[in-house]
C-alpha positions in Angstrom: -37.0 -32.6 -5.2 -33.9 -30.2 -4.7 -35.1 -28.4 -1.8 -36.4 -31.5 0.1 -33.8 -31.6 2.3 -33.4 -27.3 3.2 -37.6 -28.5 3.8 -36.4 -31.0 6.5 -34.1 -29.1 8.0 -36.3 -26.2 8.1 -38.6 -28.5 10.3 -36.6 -29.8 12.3 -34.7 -26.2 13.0 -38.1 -25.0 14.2 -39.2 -28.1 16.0 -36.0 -28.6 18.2 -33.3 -26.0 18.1 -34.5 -22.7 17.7 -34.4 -21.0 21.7 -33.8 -17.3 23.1 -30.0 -17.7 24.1 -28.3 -15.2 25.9 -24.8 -15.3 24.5 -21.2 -13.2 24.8 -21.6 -12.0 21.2 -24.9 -10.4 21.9 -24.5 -6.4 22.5 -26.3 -4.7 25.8 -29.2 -3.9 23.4 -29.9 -6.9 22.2 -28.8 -9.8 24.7 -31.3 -12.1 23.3 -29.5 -13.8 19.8 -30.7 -16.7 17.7 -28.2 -18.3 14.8 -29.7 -20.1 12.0 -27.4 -21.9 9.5 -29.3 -23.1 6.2 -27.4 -25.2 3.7 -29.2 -24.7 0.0 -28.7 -27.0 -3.0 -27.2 -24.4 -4.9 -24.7 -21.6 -4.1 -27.5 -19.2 -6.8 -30.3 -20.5 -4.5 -28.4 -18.9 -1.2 -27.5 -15.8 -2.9 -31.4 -15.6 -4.2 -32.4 -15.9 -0.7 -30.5 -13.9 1.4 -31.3 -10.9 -1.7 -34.5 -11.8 -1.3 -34.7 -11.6 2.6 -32.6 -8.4 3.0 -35.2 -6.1 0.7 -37.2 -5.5 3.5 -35.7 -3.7 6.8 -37.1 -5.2 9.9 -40.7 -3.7 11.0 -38.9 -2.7 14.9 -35.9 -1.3 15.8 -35.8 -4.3 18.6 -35.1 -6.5 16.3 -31.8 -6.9 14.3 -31.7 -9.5 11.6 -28.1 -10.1 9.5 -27.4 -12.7 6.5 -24.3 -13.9 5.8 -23.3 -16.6 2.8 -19.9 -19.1 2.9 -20.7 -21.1 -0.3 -24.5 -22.3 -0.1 -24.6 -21.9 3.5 -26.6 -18.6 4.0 -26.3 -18.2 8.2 -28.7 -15.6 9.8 -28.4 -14.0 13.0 -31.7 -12.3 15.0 -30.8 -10.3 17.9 -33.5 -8.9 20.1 -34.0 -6.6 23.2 -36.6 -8.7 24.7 -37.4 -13.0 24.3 -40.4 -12.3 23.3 -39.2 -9.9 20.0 -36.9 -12.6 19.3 -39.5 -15.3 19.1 -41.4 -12.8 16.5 -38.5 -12.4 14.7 -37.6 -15.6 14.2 -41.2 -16.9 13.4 -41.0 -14.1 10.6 -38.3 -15.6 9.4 -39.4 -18.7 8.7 -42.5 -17.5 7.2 -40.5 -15.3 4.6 -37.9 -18.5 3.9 -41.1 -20.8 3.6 -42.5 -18.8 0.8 -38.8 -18.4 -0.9 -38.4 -22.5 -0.6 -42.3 -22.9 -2.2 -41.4 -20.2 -4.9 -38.0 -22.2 -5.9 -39.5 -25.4 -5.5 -42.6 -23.8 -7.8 -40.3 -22.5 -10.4 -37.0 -24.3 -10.5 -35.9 -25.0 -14.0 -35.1 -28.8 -13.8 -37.8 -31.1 -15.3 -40.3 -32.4 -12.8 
């Protein structure tokens, strides 16, 4: 399948990398920052995403969630003002993007 390998890197992004970093881009607010990079089959299937992430504004004002495309590589950044907010942010995420990978697996329009 087309999406197999966004799946596996999906897995392997929340099994290994994903950690509360302080970094020098982060602002006084939010000093906690996590970057995600996400490289989709399809240029459509990035744009699809990041439309379909950005309808909802984040539920706290302590989290801060931006998506960027280059191509079909949709990059999100999650700032937070505490670890903790981040790690609920993030999880979020990948809940949202899990249900966006099923629905284009689900419905993609190439013979299974």
């Amino acid at each position: 399948p087309p999406y197999f390998p966004v799946i596996l890197q999906l897995l392997f992004v929340q099994l290994f990398v994903v950690k509360a970093t302080m970094t020098s881009k982060a602002t006084p607010d939010r000093p906690y920052k996590c970057t995600i990079s996400l490289t989709f089959p399809k240029n459509t299937d990035a744009e699809y995403a990041k439309r379909t992430l950005e309808v909802d504004e984040e539920p706290s004002e302590k989290v801060l969630k931006t998506c960027t495309l280059r191509d079909n590589v949709m990059q999100v950044e999650i700032e937070a003002t505490e670890a903790k907010m981040l790690r609920v942010g993030v999880s979020s995420f990948y809940d949202f993007l899990r249900v966006i990978l099923l629905c284009f697996q689900e419905f993609s329009q190439e013979p299974k």
